[in-house]
C-alpha positions as CSV (number, residue, x, y, z in Angstrom):
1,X,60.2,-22.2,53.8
2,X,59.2,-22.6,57.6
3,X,60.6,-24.7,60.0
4,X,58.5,-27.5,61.4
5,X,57.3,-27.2,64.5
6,X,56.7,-29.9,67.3
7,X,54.1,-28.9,70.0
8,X,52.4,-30.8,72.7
9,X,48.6,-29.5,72.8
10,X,46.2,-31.2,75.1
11,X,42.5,-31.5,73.7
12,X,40.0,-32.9,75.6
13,X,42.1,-33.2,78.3
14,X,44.6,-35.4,76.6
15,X,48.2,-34.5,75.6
16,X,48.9,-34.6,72.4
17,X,52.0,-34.4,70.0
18,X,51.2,-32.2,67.0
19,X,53.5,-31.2,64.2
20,X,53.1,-29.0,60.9
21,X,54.9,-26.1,59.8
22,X,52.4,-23.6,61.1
23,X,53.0,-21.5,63.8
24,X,53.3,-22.5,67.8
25,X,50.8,-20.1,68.5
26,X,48.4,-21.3,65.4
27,X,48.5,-24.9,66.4
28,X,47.5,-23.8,70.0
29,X,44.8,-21.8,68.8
30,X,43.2,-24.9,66.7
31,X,43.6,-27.1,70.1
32,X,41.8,-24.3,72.0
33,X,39.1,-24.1,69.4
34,X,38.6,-27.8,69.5
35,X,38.8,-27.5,73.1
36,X,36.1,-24.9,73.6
37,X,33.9,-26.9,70.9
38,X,34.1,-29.9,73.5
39,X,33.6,-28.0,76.4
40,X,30.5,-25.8,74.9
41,X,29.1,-29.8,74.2
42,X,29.7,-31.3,77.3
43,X,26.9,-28.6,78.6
44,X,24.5,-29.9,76.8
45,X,22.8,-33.7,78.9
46,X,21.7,-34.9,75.3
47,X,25.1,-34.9,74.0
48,X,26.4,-36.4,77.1
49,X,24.4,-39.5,77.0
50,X,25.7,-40.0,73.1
51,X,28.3,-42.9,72.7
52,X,32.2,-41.7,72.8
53,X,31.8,-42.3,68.5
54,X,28.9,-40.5,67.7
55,X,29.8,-37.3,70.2
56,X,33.1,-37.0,68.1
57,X,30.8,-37.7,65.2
58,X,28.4,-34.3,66.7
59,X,31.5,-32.5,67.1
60,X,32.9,-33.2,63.6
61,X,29.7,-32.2,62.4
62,X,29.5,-29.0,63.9
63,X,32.9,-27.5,63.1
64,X,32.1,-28.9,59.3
65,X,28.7,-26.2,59.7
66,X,31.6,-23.9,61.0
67,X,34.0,-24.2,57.8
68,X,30.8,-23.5,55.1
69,X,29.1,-21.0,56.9
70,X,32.3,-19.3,56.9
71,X,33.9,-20.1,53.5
72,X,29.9,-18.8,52.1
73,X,30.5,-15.5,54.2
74,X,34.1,-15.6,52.3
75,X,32.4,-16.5,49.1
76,X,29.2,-13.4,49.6
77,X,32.3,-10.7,50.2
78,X,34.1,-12.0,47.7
79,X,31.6,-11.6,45.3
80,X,30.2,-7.9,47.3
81,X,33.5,-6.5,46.3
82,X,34.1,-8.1,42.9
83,X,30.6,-5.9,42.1
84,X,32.1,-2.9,44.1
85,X,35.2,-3.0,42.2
86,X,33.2,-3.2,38.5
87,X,31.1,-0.3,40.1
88,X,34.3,1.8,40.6
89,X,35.9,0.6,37.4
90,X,33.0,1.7,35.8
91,X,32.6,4.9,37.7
92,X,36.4,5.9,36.7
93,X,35.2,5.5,33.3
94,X,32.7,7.5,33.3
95,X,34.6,10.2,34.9
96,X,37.0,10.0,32.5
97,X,34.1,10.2,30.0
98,X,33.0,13.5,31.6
99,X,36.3,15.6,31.7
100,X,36.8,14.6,27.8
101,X,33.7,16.0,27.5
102,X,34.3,19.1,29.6
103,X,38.0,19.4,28.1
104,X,35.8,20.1,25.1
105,X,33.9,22.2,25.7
106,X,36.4,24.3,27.7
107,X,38.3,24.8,24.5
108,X,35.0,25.5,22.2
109,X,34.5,27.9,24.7
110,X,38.4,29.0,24.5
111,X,38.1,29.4,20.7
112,X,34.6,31.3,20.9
113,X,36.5,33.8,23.1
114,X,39.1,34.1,20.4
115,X,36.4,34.8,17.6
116,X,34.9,37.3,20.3
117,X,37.8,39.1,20.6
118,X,38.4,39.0,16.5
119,X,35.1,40.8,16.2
C-alpha cells in the first residue's frame, strides 16, 4: 500500500494542505490544473464580474464538461477496440479455417501423386 503523502499546493493563490496517497507530483499536477482553469477564467470580464460563489460554481462546471468529454472519448475507444479485437478474433478464425482447408487439400493432392505414381 502507499504511503500517505502531505503536500502544501497553493490554488488560486492560496496555500493549501492536501493529503491522499497519491503521488507528490500527482497532487501538484491536480493544483496546477485547477490553477490554470482559474487563470484561463480570470481572462474572460464576464466571468470576472460573477459573484466569488457562482465563478467557483463556472469553474466546477467546466472541469465536470472536462471529466465526460473525456470518460466518452474513454468509453468510444473502449468500445473501437472491443470491435477491433472481435475483428481479429474473427479473422484468426478464419485463418485457421483456411489452412485446414489447405492442409486438405495439400494431402488429396499428396495422395493423388501417390495413385500417379501407382499407375
Amino acid at each position: 500500500m502507499s504511503s500517505r503523502n502531505d503536500i502544501e499546493v497553493v490554488i488560486g493563490g492560496k496555500a493549501i494542505k492536501l493529503v491522499g496517497y497519491e503521488s507528490e507530483e500527482y497532487l501538484q499536477k491536480l493544483a496546477g490544473y485547477i490553477n490554470g482553469k482559474l487563470s484561463e477564467y480570470e481572462k474572460v470580464d464576464s466571468f470576472k464580474r460573477q459573484p466569488a460563489e457562482m465563478q467557483n460554481v463556472l469553474i466546477q462546471l467546466n472541469i465536470a464538461d472536462d471529466y465526460f468529454k473525456v470518460k466518452k472519448q474513454l468509453e468510444e475507444i473502449t468500445e473501437e477496440m472491443e470491435l477491433k479485437d472481435k475483428e481479429l478474433y474473427d479473422i484468426k478464425h478464419e485463418l485457421i479455417a483456411t489452412q485446414i482447408k489447405m492442409e486438405s487439400k495439400d494431402k488429396m493432392i499428396r495422395d493423388y501423386q501417390k495413385e500417379l505414381t501407382k499407375i
